[in-house]
C-alpha positions as CSV (number, residue, x, y, z in Angstrom):
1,X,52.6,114.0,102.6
2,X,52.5,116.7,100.0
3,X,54.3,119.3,102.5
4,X,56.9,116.6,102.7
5,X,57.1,116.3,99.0
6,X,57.6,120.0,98.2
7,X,60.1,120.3,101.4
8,X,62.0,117.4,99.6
9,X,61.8,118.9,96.4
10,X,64.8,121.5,96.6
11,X,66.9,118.7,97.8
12,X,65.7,116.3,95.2
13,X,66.8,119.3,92.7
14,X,70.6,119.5,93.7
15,X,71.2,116.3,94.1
16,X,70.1,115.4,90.5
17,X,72.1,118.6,89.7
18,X,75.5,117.1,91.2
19,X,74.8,113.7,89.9
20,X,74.7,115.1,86.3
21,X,78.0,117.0,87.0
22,X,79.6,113.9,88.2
23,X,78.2,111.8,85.4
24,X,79.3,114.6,82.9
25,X,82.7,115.1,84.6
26,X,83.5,111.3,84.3
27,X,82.1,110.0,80.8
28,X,82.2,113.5,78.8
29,X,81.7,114.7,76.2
30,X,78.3,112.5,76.6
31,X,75.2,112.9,75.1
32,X,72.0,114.1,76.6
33,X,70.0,110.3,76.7
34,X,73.0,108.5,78.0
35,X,73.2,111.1,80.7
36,X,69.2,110.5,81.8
37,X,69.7,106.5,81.3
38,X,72.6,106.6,83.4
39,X,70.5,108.5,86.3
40,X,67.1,107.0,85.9
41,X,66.2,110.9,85.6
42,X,63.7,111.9,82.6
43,X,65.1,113.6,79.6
44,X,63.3,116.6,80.5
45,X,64.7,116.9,83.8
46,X,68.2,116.7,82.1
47,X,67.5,118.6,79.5
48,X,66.8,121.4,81.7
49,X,69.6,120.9,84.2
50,X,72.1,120.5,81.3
51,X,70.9,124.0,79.7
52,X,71.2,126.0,82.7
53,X,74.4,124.6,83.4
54,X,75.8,125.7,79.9
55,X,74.3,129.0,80.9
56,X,76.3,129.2,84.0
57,X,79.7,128.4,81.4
58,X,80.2,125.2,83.9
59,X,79.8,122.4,81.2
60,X,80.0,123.3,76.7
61,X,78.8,121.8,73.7
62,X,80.5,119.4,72.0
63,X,79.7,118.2,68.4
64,X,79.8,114.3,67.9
65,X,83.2,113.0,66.9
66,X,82.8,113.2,62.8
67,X,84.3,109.6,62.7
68,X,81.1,108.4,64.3
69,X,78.6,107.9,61.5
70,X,75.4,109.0,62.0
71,X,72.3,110.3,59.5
72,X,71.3,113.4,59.4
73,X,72.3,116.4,62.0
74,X,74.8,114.9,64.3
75,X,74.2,115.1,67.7
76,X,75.7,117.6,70.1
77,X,77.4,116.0,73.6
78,X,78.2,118.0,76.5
79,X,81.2,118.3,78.2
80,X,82.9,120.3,81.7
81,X,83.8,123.1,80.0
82,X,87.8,123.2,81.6
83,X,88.6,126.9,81.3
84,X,85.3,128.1,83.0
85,X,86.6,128.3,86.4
86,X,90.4,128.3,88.2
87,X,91.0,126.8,91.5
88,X,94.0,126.6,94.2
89,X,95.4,123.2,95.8
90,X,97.7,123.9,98.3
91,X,99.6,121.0,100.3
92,X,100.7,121.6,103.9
93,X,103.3,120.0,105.8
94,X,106.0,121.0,108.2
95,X,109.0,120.6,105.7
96,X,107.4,121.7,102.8
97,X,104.3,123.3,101.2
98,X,103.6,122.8,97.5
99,X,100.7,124.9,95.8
100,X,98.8,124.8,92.5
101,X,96.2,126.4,90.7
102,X,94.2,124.3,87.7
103,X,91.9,124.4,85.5
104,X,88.4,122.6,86.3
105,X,89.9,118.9,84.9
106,X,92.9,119.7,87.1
107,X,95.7,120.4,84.2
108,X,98.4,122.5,86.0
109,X,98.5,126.3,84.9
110,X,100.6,127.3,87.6
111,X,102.8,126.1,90.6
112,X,105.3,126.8,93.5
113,X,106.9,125.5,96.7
114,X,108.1,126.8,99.8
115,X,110.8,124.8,101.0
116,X,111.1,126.2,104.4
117,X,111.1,123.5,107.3
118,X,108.5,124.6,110.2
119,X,107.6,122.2,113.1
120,X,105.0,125.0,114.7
121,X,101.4,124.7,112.7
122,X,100.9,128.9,113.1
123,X,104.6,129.0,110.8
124,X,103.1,126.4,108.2
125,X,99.6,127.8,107.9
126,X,101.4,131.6,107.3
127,X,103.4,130.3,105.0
128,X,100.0,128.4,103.0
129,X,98.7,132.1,103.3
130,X,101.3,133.7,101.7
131,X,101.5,131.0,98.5
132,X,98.0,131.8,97.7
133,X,98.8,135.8,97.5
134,X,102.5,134.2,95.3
135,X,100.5,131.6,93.0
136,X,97.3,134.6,92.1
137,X,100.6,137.1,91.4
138,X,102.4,134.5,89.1
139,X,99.2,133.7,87.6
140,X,98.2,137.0,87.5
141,X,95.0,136.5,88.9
142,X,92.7,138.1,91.6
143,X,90.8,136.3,94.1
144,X,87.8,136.3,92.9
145,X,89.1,134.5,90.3
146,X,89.4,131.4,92.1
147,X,86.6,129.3,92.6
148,X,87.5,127.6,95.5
149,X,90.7,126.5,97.6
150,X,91.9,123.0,98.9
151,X,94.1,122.4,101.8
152,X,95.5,119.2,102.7
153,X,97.9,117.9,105.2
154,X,98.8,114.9,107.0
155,X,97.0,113.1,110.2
156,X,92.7,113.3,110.7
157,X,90.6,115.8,109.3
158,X,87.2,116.7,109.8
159,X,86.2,117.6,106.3
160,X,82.9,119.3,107.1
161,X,84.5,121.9,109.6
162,X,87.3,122.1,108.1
163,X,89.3,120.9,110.9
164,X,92.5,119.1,111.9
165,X,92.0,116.8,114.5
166,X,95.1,115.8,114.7
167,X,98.5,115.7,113.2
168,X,101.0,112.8,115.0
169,X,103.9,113.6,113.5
170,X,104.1,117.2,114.8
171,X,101.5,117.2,117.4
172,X,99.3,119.4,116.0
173,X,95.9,119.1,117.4
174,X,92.5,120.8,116.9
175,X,93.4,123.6,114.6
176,X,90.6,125.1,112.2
177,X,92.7,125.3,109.6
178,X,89.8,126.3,107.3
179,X,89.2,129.5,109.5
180,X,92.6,130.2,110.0
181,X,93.6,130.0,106.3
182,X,90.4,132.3,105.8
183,X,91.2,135.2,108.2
184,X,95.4,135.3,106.6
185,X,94.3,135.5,103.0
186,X,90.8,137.4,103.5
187,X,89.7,134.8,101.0
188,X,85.4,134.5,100.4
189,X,85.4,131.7,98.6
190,X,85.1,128.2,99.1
191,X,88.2,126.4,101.5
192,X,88.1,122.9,101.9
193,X,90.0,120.5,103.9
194,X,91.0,117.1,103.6
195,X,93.7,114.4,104.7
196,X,96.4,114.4,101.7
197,X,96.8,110.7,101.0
198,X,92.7,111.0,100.7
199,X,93.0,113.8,98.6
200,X,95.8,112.0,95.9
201,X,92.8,109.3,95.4
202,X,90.3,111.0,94.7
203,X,92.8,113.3,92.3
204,X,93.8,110.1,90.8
205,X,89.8,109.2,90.5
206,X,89.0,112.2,88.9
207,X,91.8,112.9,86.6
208,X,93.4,109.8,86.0
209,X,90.2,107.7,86.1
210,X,91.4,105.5,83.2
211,X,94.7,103.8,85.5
212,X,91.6,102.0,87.4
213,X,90.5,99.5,84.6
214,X,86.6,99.8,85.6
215,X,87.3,98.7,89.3
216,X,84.4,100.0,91.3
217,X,86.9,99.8,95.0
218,X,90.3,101.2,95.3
219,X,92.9,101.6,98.0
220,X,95.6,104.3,97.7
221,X,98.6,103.6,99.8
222,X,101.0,107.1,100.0
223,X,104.5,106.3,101.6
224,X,106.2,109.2,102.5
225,X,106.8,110.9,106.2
226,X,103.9,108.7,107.2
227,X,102.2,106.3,105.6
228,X,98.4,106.3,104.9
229,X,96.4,104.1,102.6
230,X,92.3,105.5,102.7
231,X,89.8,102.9,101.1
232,X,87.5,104.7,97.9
233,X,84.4,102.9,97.1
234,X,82.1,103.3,94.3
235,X,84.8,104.7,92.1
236,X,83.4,103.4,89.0
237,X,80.9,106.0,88.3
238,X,81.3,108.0,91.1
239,X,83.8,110.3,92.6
240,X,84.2,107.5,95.4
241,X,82.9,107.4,99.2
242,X,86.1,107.3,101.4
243,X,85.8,104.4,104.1
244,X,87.8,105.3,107.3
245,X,90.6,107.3,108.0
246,X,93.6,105.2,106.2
247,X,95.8,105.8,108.9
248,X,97.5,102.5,108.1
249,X,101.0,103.7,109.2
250,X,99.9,102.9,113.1
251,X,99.0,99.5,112.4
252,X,101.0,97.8,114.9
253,X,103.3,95.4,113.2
254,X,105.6,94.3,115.9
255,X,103.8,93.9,119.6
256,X,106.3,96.0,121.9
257,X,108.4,96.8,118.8
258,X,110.3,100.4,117.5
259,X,108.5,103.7,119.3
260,X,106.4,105.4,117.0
261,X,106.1,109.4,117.1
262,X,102.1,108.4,117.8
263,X,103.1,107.4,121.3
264,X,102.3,103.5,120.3
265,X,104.7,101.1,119.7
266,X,105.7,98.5,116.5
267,X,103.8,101.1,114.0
268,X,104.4,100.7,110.4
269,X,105.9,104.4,110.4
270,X,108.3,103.1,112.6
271,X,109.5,100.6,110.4
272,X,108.7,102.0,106.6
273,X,108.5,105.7,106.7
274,X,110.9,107.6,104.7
275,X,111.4,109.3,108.0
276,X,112.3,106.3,109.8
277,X,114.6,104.9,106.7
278,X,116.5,108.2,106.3
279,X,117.3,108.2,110.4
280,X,117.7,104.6,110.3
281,X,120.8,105.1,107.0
282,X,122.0,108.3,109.1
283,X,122.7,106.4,112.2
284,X,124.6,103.5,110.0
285,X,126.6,105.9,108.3
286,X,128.0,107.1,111.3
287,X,128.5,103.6,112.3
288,X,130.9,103.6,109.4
289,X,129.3,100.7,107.8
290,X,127.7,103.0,104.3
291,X,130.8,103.9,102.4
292,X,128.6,105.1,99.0
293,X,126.4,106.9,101.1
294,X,129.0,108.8,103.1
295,X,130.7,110.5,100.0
296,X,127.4,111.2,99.0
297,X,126.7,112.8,102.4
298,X,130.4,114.8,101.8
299,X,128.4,117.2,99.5
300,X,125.7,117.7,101.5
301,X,124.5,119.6,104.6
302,X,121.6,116.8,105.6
303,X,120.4,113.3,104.2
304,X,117.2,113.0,102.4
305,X,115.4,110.0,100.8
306,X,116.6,111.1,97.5
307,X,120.4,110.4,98.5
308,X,119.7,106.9,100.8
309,X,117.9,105.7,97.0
310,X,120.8,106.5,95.2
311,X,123.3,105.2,97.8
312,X,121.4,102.2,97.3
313,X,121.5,101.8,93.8
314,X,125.1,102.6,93.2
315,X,125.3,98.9,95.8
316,X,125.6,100.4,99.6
317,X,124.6,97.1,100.5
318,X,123.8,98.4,104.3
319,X,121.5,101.2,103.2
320,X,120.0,98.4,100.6
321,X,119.1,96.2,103.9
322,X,117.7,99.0,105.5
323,X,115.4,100.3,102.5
324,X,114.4,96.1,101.8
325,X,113.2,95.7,105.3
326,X,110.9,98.5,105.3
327,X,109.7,97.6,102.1
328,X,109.1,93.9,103.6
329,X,107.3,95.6,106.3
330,X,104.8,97.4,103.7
331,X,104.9,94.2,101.9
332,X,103.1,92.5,105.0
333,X,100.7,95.5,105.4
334,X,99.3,95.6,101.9
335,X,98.9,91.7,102.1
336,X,96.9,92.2,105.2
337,X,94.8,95.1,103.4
338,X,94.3,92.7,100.2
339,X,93.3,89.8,102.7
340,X,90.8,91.5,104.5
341,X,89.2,94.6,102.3
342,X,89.7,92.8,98.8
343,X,89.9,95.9,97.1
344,X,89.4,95.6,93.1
345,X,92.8,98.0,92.6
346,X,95.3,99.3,94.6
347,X,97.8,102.1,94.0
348,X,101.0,102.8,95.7
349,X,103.0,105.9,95.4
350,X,106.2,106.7,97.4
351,X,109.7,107.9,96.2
352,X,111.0,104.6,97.2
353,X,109.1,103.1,94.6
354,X,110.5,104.8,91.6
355,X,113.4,102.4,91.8
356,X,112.3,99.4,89.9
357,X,114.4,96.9,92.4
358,X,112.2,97.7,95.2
359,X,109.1,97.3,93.1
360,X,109.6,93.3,92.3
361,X,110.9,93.1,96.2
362,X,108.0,94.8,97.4
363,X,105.8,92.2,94.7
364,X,107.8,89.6,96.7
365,X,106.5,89.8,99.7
366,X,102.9,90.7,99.2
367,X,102.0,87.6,97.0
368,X,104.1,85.4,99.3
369,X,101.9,86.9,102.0
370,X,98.5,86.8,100.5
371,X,95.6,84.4,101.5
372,X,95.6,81.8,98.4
373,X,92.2,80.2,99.4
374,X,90.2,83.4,97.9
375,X,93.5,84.7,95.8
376,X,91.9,85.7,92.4
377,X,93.9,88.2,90.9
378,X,95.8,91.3,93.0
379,X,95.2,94.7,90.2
380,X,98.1,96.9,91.4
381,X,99.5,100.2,90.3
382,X,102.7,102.0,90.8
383,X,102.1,105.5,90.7
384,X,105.7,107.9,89.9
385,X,106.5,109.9,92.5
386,X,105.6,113.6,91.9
387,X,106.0,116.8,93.9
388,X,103.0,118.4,93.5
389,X,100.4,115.3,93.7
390,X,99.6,116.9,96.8
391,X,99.0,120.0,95.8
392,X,97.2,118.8,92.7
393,X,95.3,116.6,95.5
394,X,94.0,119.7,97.0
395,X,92.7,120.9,93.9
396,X,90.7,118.0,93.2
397,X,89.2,118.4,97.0
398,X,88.1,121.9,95.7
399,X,87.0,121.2,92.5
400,X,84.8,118.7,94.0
401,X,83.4,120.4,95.7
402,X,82.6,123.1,93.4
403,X,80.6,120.5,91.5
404,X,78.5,119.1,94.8
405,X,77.6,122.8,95.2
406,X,73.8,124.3,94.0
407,X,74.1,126.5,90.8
408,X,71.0,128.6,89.8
């Protein structure tokens, strides 16, 4: 018993360690006591933890807020200290890659973009490579200076390897992107790896922890090329345990319906992707039948979601019935998600719902397809659109990370 007690022990040690970070990380500044009440952990044991951590420069001092009364010397709070540590998100897909590096509470300090389109995953990965080396430059930083790195992409990822099992769309399979990114950049640090609609939530979690109103389950639904919608639980005062792989944009909607790029058939992402809507305008302008979006297309060498939205605003009523029936198709989806998960909040990002319209049609459909028998009260967020939330995704991947990791 006692050998298994002191083998334990080490364990016991970082795991309190990470749980103070996280509790620090989320309530901060906070003082000393709450911290131990919070954790059930003695205010020794805190005490101790907390010091050594200051030591390291990972969390500061903070006096109490001087509007807070309080006799005699005023208590000192600790907080993540922001500028101790610098780390890299970088978001990887075939059309584009976006990269960031923050601060440790993820405030942008620098950023840039690659728009070059590559369907080959040895192109895309090269190009991650070489916006690490362009982001230290323009931050004018060194390597070592970056704590850790997060990659994300679309499709399943096996976090702890650092893996992609498997990207659909361009048929990317089995690729250790962690060891690949490695070997380009000669990085040492810490690389992680995560899906990038799973990465946004917990980015949103941990630096926009506020939108979620004290819900303790959240689902993120990201509608872009694909669709995914991963399920965080235990959000409320944790980081949040991700259930599943979200891959809600091959849940068959139609049986025998519209090919999907998975090789199935009737997939959301075949009815609701911006992929899908920018083919689907594309093949009705040349129909003839999208007069607003055809002058549109006269100063342009190629359609993107950007010009289908506007086409639809300024009243192309064809490319508005294209855009409303793969928002009814979502509609359907997130109902079914609401009837059977019941998660306390759910946020939904995608350019198509920066247009206000296709908010309340979207609204439409999901209360008018929602179970009324245990219907209490759908929490639901729209979250603006935003070019680097990937990249600022990846970030949060890293800096989590960063805190789950030992520090002596």
């Amino acid at each position: 018993m006692e050998n298994s007690i002191g083998n334990n022990l080490p364990r016991v040690k970082v795991q309190n360690q990470f749980s103070i970070k996280e509790i620090v990380y989320k309530f901060g500044p906070i003082s000393r006591i709450e911290i131990a009440d919070r954790l059930g952990l003695t205010l020794p044991t805190i005490t101790t933890s907390v010091s050594s951590m200051i030591k390291n420069g990972l969390l500061k001092e903070v006096e109490q807020d001087h509007s807070v009364k309080s006799l005699g010397r005023r208590t000192m709070l600790v907080d993540i200290n922001e500028n101790s540590r610098r780390f890299m998100g970088i978001a990887i897909r075939g059309t584009v890659r976006n990269g960031v590096i923050v601060d440790t509470r993820g405030h942008v300090l620098a950023s840039l973009r690659d728009e070059r389109s590559f369907s080959d995953y040895e192109a895309s990965i090269k190009s991650a490579a070489d916006l690490f080396s362009s982001l230290l430059k323009k931050a004018n930083l060194i390597q070592e200076d970056i704590f850790g790195v997060g990659l994300t992409m679309p499709g399943i990822v096996d976090k702890e390897e650092g893996r992609l099992i498997i990207h659909p769309g361009y048929k990317w399979k089995d690729k250790n992107v962690m060891e690949d990114f490695s070997s380009l950049t000669g990085y040492k640090g810490m690389v992680s790896v995560e899906n990038n609609t799973i990465a946004r939530a917990y980015a949103l979690v941990m630096f926009e922890g506020k939108v979620l109103e004290d819900a303790d389950s959240m689902a993120y639904m990201f509608v872009s090329a694909g669709i995914g919608c991963p399920l965080l639980n235990s959000v409320k005062t944790h980081f949040g345990n991700v259930t599943g792989d979200g891959e809600v944009g091959h849940m068959i909607m139609e049986i025998d319906g519209d090919p999907c790029l998975c090789g199935n058939r009737g997939c959301l992402e075949a009815y609701s992707s911006e992929k899908t809507i920018i083919e689907k305008a594309n093949k009705a302008m040349k129909e003839g039948k999208t007069p607003v979006l055809s002058s549109i297309y006269e100063k342009k060498q190629f359609l993107d979601i950007a010009d289908v939205l506007e086409a639809s605003e300024k009243g192309d009523e064809e490319v508005k019935k294209i855009i409303f029936k793969a928002i009814r198709y979502l509609g359907l989806a997130i109902a079914n998600i609401e009837n059977f998960v019941r998660p306390e909040y759910m946020v939904i990002e995608g350019k198509i719902f920066d247009v206000e319209e296709n908010r309340k049609v979207l609204m439409n459909v999901v209360y008018k397809n929602l179970y009324r028998g245990t219907f209490q009260d759908l929490k639901l967020h729209f979250k603006s659109s935003d070019d680097l939330s990937g990249a600022v995704g990846a970030s949060a991947v890293a800096i989590k990370r960063d805190l789950e990791s030992f520090l002596e």
